[in-house]
C-alpha positions as CSV (number, residue, x, y, z in Angstrom):
1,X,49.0,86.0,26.9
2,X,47.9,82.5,26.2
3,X,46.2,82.1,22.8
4,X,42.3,80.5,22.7
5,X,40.9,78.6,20.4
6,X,36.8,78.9,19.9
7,X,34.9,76.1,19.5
8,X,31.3,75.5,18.4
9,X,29.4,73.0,19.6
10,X,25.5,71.4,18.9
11,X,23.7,70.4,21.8
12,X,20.4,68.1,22.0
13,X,19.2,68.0,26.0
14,X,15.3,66.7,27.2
15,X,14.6,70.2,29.0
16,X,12.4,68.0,31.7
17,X,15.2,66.9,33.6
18,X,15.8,70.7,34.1
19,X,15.2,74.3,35.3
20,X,16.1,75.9,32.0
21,X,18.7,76.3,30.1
22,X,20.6,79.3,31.7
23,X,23.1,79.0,34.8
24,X,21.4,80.0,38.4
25,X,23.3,81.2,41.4
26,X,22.3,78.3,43.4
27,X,24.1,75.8,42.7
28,X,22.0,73.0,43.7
29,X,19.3,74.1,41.1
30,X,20.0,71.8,38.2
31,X,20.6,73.7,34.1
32,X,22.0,72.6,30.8
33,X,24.1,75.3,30.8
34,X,25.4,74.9,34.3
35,X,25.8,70.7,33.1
36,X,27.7,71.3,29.8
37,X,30.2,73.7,31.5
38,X,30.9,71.6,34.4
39,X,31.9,68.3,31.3
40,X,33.6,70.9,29.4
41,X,35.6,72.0,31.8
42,X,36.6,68.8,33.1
43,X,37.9,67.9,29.5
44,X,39.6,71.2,29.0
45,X,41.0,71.2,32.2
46,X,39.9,74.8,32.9
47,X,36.7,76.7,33.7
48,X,34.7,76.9,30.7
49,X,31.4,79.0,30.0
50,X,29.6,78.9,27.1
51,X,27.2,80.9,25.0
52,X,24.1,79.8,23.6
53,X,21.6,80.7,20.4
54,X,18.6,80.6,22.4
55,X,17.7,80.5,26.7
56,X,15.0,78.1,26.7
57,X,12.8,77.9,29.6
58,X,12.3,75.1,32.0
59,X,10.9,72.4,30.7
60,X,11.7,72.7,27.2
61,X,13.9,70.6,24.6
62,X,16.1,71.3,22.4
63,X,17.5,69.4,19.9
64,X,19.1,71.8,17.3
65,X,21.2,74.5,20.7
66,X,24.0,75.7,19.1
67,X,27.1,77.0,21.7
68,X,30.1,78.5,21.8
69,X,33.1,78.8,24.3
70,X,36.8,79.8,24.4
71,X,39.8,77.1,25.7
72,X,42.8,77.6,26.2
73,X,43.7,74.1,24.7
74,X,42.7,72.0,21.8
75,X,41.3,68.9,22.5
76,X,39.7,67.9,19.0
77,X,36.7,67.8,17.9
78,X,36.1,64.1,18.5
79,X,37.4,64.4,22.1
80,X,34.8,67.4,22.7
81,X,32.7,65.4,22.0
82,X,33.0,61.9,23.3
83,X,35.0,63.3,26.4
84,X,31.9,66.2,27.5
85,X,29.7,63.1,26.6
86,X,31.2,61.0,28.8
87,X,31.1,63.9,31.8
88,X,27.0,64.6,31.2
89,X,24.4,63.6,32.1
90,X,22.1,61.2,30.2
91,X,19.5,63.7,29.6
92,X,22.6,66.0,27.4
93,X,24.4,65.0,24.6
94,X,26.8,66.8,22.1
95,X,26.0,66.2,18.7
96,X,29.1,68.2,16.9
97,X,31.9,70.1,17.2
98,X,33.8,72.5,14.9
99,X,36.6,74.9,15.2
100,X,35.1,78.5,14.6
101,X,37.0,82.0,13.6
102,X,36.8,84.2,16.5
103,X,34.0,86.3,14.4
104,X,31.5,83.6,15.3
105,X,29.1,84.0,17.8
106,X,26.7,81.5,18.9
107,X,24.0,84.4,19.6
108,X,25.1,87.5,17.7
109,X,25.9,85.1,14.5
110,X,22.4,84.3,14.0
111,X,20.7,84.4,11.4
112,X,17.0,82.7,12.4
113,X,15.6,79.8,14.8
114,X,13.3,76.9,14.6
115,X,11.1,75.9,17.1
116,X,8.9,72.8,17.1
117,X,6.0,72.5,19.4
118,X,4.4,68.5,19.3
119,X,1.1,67.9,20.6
120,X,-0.4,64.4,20.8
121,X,-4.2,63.9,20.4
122,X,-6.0,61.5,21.8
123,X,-8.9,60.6,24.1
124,X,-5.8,58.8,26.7
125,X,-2.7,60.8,27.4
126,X,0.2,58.6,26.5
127,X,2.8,56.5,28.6
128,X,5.6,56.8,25.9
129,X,6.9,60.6,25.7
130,X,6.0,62.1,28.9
131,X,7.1,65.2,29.1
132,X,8.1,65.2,25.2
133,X,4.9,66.5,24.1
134,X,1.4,68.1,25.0
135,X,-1.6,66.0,25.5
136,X,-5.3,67.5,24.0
137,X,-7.7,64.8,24.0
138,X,-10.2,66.3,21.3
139,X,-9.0,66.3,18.1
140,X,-8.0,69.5,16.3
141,X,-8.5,71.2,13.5
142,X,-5.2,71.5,11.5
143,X,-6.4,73.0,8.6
144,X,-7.6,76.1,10.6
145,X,-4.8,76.1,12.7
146,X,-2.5,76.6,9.6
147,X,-4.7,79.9,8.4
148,X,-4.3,81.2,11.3
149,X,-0.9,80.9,11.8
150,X,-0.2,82.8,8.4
151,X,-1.3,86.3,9.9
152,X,1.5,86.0,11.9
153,X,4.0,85.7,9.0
154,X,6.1,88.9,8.6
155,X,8.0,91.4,10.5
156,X,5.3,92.5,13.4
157,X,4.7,93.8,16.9
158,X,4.6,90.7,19.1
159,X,3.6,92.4,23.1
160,X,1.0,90.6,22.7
161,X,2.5,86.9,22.5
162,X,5.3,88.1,25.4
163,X,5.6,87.2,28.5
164,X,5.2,89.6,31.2
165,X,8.5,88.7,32.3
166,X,10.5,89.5,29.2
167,X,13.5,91.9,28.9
168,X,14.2,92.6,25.3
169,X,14.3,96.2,24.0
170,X,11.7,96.1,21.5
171,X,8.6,93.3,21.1
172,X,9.4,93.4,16.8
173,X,10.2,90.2,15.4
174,X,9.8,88.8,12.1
175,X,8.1,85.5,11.4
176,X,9.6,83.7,8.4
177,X,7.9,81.0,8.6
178,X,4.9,79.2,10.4
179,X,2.8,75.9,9.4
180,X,0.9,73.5,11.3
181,X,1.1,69.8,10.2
182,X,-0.7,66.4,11.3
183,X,1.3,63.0,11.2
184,X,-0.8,60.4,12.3
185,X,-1.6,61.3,16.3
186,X,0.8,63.7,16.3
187,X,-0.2,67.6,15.3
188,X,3.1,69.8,14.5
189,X,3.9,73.7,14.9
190,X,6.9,74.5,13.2
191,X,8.0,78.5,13.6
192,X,10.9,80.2,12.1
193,X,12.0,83.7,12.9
194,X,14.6,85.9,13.3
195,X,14.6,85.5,16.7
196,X,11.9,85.4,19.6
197,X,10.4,86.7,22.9
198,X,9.9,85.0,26.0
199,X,7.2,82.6,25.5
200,X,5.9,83.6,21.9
201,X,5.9,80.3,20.4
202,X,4.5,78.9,23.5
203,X,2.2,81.9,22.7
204,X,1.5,81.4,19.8
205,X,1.0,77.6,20.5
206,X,-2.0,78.6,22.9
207,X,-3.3,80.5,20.4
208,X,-3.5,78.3,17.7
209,X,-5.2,75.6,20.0
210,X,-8.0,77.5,20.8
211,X,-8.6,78.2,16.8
212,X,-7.8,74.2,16.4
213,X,-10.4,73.5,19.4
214,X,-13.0,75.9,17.7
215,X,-13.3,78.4,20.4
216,X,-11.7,81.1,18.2
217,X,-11.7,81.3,14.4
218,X,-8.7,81.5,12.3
219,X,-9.4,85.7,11.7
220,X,-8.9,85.8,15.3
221,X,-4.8,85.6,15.8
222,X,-4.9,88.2,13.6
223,X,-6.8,90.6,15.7
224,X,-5.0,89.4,19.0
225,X,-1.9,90.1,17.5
226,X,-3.3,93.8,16.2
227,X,-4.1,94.9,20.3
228,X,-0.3,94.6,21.0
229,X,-2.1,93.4,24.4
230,X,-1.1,89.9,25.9
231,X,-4.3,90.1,27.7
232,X,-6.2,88.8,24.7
233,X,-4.6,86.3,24.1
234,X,-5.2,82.6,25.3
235,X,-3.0,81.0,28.1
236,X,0.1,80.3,27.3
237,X,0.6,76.2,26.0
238,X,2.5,73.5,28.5
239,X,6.4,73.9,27.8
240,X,6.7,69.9,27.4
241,X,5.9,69.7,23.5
242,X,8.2,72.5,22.4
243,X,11.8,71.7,21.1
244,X,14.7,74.0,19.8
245,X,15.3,72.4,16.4
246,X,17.6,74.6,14.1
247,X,19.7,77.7,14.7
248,X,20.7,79.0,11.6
249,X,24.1,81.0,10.5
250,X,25.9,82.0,7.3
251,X,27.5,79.0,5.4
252,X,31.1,80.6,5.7
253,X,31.4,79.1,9.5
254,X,30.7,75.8,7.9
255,X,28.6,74.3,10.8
256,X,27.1,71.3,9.9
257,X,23.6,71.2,9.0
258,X,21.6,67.9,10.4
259,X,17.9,66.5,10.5
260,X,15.6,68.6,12.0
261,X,13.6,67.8,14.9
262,X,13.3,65.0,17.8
263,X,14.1,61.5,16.9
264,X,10.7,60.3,16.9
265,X,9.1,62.6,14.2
């Protein structure tokens, strides 16, 4: 039986170019998944498949995805990453690679994600970024924004921040952390939690924009969240502005730990 090695990897991608992050049947439907496996396996000279931290939906960036897969050979971590590099496509880089003990699990491992969700005010939607943010042309109110994000905090029912669609076995996650920051045009949700549902921070995101636009006050998220009813809640915010920035894990894998965030923030 041949032996494997596992190897993690960090993956920044701009989501526009693609249909999500997870694999489809048809081949001709273009994924980040289904474009890192194809360099991978080119370099390993096998079929690879990996396994991410976090499926993130069409449309959506990350710049913190953390994989894993198995090979057969070593390669080094410099050739996984400047060989898959050279396979990809310009829209996915790889940012690291380590060595991992077979007790490390890109998912299961775990410990919390970041998301980021950008929004760009201003009375003219910008050239510069499309698809790298969302555009509201009246400004916001941060401050209230920020309260209202705080009854979120904790470990709660979320059904009614989840997307119809959405196949996990229980809507309880907890909410480690939440804040909502301006710098200069740009507004910024940050959100920490265990793990998440499909579409709570973009959820959560719509939300908090109708508190910031003053449709809602802050006391407001805290009652949508207490009907456990996605009905009462605002429509869900544009996937462009919303990046995968962190995964974190316990420092005995030794994964490296970088900036947080897109480049341009």
């Amino acid at each position: 039986m041949t032996a494997t090695t596992r190897i993690a990897l960090g993956v920044e991608y701009n989501g526009a170019a693609f249909h999500g992050w997870q694999r489809q049947s048809a081949p001709a439907i273009a994924t980040v998944q289904a474009a890192l496996e194809k360099a991978l396996s080119h370099v390993a000279d096998q079929s690879i498949t990996v396994n991410c931290a976090g499926r993130t939906d069409a449309g959506v960036h990350g710049s913190g995805q953390v994989v894993h897969f198995e090979s057969g050979v070593d390669r080094g971590e410099k050739a996984w990453i400047r060989g898959t590099n050279s396979h990809l496509p310009p829209q996915v880089r790889v940012q690291w690679a380590r060595v991992v003990t077979d007790d490390f699990h890109a998912r299961h491992s775990a410990l919390s994600r970041r998301y980021r969700y950008v929004i760009y005010t201003g009375a003219i939607k910008p050239t510069a970024l499309i698809q790298q943010l969302t555009h509201v042309k009246d400004e916001l109110n941060v401050a209230a924004m920020h309260e209202a994000g705080q009854h979120l905090l904790g470990e709660n029912d979320f059904s009614a921040f989840r997307a119809a669609g959405c196949q996990s076995r229980t809507p309880m996650r907890c909410i480690n952390e939440i804040s909502v920051t301006r710098q200069r045009r740009f507004i910024v949700l940050e959100v920490e939690a265990n793990a998440f549902l499909l579409h709570m921070v973009r959820n959560i995101a719509g939300a908090l924009l109708e508190v910031g636009a003053g449709r809602q006050p802050s006391d407001w998220v805290r009652q949508v969240l207490a009907t456990r009813d996605r009905t009462q809640n605002a429509v869900t915010a544009r996937p462009d502005g919303l990046y995968l920035v962190n995964v974190g894990y316990p420092e005995r894998f030794g994964l490296p730990v970088l900036p947080l965030g897109p480049c341009f923030l």
